[in-house]
C-alpha positions as CSV (number, residue, x, y, z in Angstrom):
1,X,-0.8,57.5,6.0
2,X,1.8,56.8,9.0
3,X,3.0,53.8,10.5
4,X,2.0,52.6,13.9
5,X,1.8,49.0,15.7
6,X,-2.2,47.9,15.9
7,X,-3.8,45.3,17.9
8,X,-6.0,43.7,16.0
9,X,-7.7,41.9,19.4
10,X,-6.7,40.8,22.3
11,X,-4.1,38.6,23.0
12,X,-3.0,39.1,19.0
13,X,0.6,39.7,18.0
14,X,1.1,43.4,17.1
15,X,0.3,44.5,13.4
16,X,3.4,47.4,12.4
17,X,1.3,48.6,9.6
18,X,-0.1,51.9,7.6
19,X,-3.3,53.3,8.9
20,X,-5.2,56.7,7.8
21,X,-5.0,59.6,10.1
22,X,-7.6,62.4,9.7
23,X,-6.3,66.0,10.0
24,X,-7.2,67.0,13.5
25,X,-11.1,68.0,14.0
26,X,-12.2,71.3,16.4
27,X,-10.4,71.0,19.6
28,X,-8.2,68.8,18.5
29,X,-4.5,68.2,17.8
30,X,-2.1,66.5,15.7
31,X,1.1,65.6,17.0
32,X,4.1,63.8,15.0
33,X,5.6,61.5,17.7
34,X,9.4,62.0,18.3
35,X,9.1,59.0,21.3
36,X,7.1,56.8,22.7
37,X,8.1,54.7,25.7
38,X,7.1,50.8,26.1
39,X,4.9,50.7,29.7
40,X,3.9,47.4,31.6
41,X,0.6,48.7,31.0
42,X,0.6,48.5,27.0
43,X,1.4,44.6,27.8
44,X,-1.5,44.3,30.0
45,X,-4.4,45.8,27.7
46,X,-2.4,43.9,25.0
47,X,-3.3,40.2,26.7
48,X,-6.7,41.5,28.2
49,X,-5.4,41.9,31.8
50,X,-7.0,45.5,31.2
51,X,-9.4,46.2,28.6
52,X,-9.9,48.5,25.7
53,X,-11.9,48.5,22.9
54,X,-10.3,46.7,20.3
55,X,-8.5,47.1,17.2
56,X,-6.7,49.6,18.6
57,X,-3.1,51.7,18.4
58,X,-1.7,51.0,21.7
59,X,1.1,53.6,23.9
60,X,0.3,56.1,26.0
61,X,3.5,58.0,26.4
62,X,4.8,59.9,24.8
63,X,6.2,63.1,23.1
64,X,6.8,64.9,20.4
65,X,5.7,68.0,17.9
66,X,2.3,69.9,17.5
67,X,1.8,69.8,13.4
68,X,-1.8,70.7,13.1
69,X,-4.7,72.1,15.8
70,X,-8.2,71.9,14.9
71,X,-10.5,74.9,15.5
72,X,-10.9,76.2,19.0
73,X,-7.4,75.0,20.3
74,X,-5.7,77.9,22.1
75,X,-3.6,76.3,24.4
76,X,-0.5,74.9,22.0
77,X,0.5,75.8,18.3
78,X,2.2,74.0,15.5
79,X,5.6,73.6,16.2
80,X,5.1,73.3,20.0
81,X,7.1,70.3,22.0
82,X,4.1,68.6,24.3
83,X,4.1,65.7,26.6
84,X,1.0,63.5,26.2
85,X,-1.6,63.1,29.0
86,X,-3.1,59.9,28.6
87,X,-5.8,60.6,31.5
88,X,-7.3,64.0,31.4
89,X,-9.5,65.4,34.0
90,X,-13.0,66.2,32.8
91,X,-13.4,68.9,35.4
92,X,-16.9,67.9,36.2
93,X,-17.5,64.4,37.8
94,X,-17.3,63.5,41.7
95,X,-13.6,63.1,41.6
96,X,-12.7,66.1,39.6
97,X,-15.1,68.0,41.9
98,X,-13.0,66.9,44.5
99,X,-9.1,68.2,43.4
100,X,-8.4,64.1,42.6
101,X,-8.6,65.0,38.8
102,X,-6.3,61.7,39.1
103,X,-10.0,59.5,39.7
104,X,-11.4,61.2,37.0
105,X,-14.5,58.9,35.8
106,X,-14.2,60.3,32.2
107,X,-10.8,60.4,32.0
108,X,-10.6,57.2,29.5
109,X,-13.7,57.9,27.4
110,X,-12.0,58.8,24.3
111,X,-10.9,55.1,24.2
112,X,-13.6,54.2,22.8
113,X,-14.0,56.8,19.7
114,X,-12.5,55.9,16.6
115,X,-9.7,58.0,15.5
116,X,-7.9,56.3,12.4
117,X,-8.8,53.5,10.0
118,X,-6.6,51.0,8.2
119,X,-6.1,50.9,4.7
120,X,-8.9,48.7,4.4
121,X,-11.0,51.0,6.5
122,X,-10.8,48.8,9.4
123,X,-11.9,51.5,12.5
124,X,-9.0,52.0,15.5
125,X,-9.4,52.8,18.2
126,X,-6.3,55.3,20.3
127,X,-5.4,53.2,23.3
128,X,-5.9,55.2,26.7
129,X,-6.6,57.7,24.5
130,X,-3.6,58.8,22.9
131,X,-2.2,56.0,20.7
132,X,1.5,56.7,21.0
133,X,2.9,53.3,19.5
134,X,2.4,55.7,16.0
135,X,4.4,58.4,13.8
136,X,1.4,60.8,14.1
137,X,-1.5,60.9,16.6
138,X,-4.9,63.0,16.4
139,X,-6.0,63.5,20.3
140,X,-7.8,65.7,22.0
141,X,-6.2,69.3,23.6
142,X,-6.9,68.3,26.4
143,X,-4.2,64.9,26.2
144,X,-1.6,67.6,25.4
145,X,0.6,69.3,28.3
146,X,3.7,72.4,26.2
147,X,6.9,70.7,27.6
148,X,8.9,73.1,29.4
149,X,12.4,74.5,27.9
150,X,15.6,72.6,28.6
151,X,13.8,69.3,28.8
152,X,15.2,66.5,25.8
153,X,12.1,65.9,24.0
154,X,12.6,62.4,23.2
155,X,13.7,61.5,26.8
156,X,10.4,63.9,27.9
157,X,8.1,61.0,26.7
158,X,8.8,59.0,30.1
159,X,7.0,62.2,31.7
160,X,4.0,60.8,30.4
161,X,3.8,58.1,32.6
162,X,6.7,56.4,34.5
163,X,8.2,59.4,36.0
164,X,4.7,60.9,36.7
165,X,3.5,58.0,38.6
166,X,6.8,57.5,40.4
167,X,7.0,60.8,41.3
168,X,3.7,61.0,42.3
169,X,3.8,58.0,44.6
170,X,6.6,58.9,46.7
171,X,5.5,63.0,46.7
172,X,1.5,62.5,46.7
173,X,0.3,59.4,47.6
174,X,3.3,58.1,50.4
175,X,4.5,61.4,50.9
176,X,7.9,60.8,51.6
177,X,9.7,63.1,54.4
178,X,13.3,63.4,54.1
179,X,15.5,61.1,56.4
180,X,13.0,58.1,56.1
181,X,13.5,54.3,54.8
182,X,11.7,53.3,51.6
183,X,11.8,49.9,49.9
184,X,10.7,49.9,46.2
185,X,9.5,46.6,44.3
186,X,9.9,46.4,41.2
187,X,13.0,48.2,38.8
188,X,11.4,48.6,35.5
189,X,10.3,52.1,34.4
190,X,8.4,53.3,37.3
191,X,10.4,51.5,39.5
192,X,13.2,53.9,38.0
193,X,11.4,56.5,38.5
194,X,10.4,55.7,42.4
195,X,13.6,55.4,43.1
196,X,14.8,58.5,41.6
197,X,11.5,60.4,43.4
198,X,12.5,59.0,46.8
199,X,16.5,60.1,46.3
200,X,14.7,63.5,45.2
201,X,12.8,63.3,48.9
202,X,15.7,63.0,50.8
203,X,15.1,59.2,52.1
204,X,18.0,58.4,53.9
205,X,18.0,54.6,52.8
206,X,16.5,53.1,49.8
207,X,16.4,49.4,49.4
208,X,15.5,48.2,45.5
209,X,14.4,44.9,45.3
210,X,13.8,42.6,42.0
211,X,13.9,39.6,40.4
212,X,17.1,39.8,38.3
213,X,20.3,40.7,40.2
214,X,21.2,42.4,36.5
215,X,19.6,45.5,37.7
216,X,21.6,46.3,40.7
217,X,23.9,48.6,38.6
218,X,20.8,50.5,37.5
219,X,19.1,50.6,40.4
220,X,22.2,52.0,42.4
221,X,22.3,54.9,39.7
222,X,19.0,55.8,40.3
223,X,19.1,56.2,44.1
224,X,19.2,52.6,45.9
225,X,21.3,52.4,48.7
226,X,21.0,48.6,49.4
227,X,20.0,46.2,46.0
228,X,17.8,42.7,47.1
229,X,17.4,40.3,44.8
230,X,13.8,39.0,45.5
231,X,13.2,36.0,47.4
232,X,10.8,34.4,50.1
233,X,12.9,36.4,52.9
234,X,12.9,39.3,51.1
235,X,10.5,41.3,54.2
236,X,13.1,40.1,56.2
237,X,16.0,41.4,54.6
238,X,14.3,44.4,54.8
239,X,13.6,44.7,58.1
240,X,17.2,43.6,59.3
241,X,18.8,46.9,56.9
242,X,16.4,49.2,58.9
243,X,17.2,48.2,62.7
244,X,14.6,45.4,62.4
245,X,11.7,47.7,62.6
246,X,11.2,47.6,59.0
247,X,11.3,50.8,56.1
248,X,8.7,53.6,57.1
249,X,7.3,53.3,53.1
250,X,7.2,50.2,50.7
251,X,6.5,51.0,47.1
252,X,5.2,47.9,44.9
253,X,5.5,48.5,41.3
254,X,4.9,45.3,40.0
255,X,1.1,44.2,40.5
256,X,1.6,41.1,42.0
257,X,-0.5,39.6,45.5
258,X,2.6,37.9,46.7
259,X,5.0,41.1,45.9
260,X,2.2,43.4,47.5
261,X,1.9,41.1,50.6
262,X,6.0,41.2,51.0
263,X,5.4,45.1,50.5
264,X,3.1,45.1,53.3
265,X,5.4,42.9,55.6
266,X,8.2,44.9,54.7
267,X,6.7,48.4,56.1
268,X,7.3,49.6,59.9
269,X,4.7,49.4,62.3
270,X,2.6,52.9,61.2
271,X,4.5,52.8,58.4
272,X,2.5,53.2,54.3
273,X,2.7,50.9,51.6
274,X,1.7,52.1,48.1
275,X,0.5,50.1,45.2
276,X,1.2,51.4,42.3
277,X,1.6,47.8,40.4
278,X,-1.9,46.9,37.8
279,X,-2.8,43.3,38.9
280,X,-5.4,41.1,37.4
281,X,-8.3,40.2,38.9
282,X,-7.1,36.8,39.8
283,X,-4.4,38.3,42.0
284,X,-6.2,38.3,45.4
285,X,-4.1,39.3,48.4
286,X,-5.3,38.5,52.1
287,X,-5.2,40.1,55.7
288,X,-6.7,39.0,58.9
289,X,-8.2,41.4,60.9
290,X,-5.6,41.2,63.9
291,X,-2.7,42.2,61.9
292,X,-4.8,44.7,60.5
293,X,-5.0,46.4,64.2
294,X,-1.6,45.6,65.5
295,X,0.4,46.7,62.8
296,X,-1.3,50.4,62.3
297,X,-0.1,50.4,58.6
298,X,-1.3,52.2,55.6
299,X,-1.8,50.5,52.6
300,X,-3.0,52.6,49.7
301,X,-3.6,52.8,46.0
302,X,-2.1,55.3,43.4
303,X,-3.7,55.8,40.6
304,X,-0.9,58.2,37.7
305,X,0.8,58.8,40.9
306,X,-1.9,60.8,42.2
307,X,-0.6,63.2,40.2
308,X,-2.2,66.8,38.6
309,X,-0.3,66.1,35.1
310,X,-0.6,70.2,34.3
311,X,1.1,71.2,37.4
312,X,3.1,68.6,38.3
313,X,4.9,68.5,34.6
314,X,7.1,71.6,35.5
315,X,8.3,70.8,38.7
316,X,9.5,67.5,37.0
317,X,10.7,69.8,34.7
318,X,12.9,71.8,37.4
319,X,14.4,68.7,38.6
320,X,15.7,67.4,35.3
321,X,17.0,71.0,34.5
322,X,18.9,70.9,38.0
323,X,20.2,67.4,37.3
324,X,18.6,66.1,40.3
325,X,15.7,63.4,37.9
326,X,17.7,61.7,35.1
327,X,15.6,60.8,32.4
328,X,18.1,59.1,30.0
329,X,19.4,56.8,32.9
330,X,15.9,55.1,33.0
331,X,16.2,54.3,29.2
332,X,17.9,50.7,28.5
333,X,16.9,50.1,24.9
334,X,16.1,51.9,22.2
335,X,14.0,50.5,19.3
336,X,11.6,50.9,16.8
337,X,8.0,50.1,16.1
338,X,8.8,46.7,15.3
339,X,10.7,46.1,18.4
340,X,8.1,46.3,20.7
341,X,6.6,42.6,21.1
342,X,10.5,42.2,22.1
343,X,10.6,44.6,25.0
344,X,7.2,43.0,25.9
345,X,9.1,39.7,26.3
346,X,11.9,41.7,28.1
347,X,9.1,42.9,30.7
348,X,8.0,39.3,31.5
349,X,11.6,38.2,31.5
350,X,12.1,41.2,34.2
351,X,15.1,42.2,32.0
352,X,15.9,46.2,31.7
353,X,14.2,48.9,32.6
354,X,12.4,51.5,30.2
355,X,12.6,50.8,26.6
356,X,11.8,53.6,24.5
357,X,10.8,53.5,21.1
358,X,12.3,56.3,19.1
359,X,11.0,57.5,15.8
């Protein structure tokens, strides 16, 4: 038996409670969790903005130890450090066909297996696959990526998904060039991340805009150059610390149609915005089709970042090794199991940026 926080259904409080965790089956592996960090995400498959089948052992990254392998697993051993990959590629739909192993159509079906009962043999599900809100996970190999050397294994569990998909949106999807302007919405984990990604790049300013002017201070460490506390004039703002003309990328990390549209309005003519914010459904945002043809902008998706977790992983690795991506600056809290319907409230409170539960 190991602890773990279980959703019972959605929009229920978190259950910190013992559940029963098979040893790991053929191609599969057991991993005992050293940290798991606390994404936007978890809260929206918590309150049904996203779906997952249901009850379910929610987090989705993470790190920790190998302690087990099933038959057939070659790639890691017990007592390997691994990052978990809570979207693996398939390697045979459209998308994967393609080099985006980031669309993957598959890359979610082990959602919906059970992979742990309760003590009243209640079946769980692992949520996006790798149920990280646990001591001990079973997954499958392919959700585990060997950390490389040098890299703090409890701090390597925000590789699994802020700094992938911050990374991934300033290198992959906006493609950043060194000496341009970026604005990034949004300072919580990814927005950490973004920031640190575009400072990587070599942007020359970097404006950080959110809700609380509490994170100025840790948006400055990360890379900002110029701190905005979010208002109706924020695009504005924008466009008068970049000559007027507006920053040649806008990052929105929040998921929100008016924080999108002041992306959008914030971004150079010909310039690229880049969603990287989950929205609900109900959060429709609006263009005519005359803006749409004068301004020439881009505005794009980003799905992980756009990221190939097994090859992007140890260039991350590089950069934290050089001292150029800080992963314990990102970190404002850390708690335990029980903690996390807390850093939930932080999130909608926009208070801090990554917490990071720690076992």
């Amino acid at each position: 038996m190991v602890r773990a926080a279980v959703l019972p259904a959605v929009g229920a409080p978190l259950e910190i409670t013992d559940i029963d965790l098979p040893e790991p089956g053929p191609g599969q592996v057991r991993v005992r969790l050293a940290a798991a960090g606390v994404c936007h995400s978890d809260l929206s498959l918590s309150d049904g903005t996203m779906r997952v089948p249901v009850p379910a052992v929610l987090g989705h990254e993470g790190a920790g130890t190998v302690v087990a392998v099933g038959d057939g697993v070659a790639g890691v051993a017990p007592g390997d450090r691994v990052v978990l990959n809570w979207a693996p590629s398939c390697g045979r739909c459209h998308a994967c066909g393609l080099g985006e192993v980031w669309l993957c159509a598959n890359a979610l079906a082990g959602s919906a297996d059970v992979y742990a009962r309760t003590a009243d043999g209640t079946d769980l599900h692992p949520g996006l696959n790798v149920a990280a809100f646990a001591e001990e996970t079973v997954v499958d190999a392919s959700c585990v990526l060997p950390l490389p050397d040098g890299v703090p294994l409890v701090d390597a569990a925000l590789l699994g998904c802020a700094v992938l998909t911050g990374y991934g949106a300033v290198h992959h999807s906006a493609r950043v060039r060194p000496g341009e302007t970026v604005a990034v919405l949004g300072v919580g984990g990814v927005g950490l991340a973004t920031l640190q990604a575009a400072r990587i790049a070599g942007a020359s300013t970097v404006v950080a805009v959110d809700v609380s002017p509490e994170k100025e201070e840790l948006a400055r460490a990360a890379g900002a150059t110029e701190y905005l506390v979010a208002s109706e004039q924020t695009a504005r703002e924008i466009r008068g610390l970049t000559g007027k003309q507006g920053v040649d990328v806008a990052v929105e990390c929040v998921g929100r149609a008016v924080t999108i549209r002041t992306a959008w309005e914030s971004t150079r003519r010909g310039g690229r915005t880049t969603v990287v914010g989950i929205g609900g459904k109900d959060q429709q945002v609006t263009f005519n089709a005359l803006e749409l043809f004068h301004w020439g902008r881009t505005l794009s998706g980003c799905v992980y970042g756009n990221t190939n977790p097994a090859e992007d992983l140890p260039v991350l690795a590089d950069h934290v090794r050089a001292g150029r991506l800080d992963l314990s600056a990102m970190v404002t809290e850390h708690i335990a199991l029980d903690g996390i319907p807390g850093a939930f409230e932080n999130m909608l409170a926009g208070k801090g940026g990554r917490a990071l539960v720690v076992f």
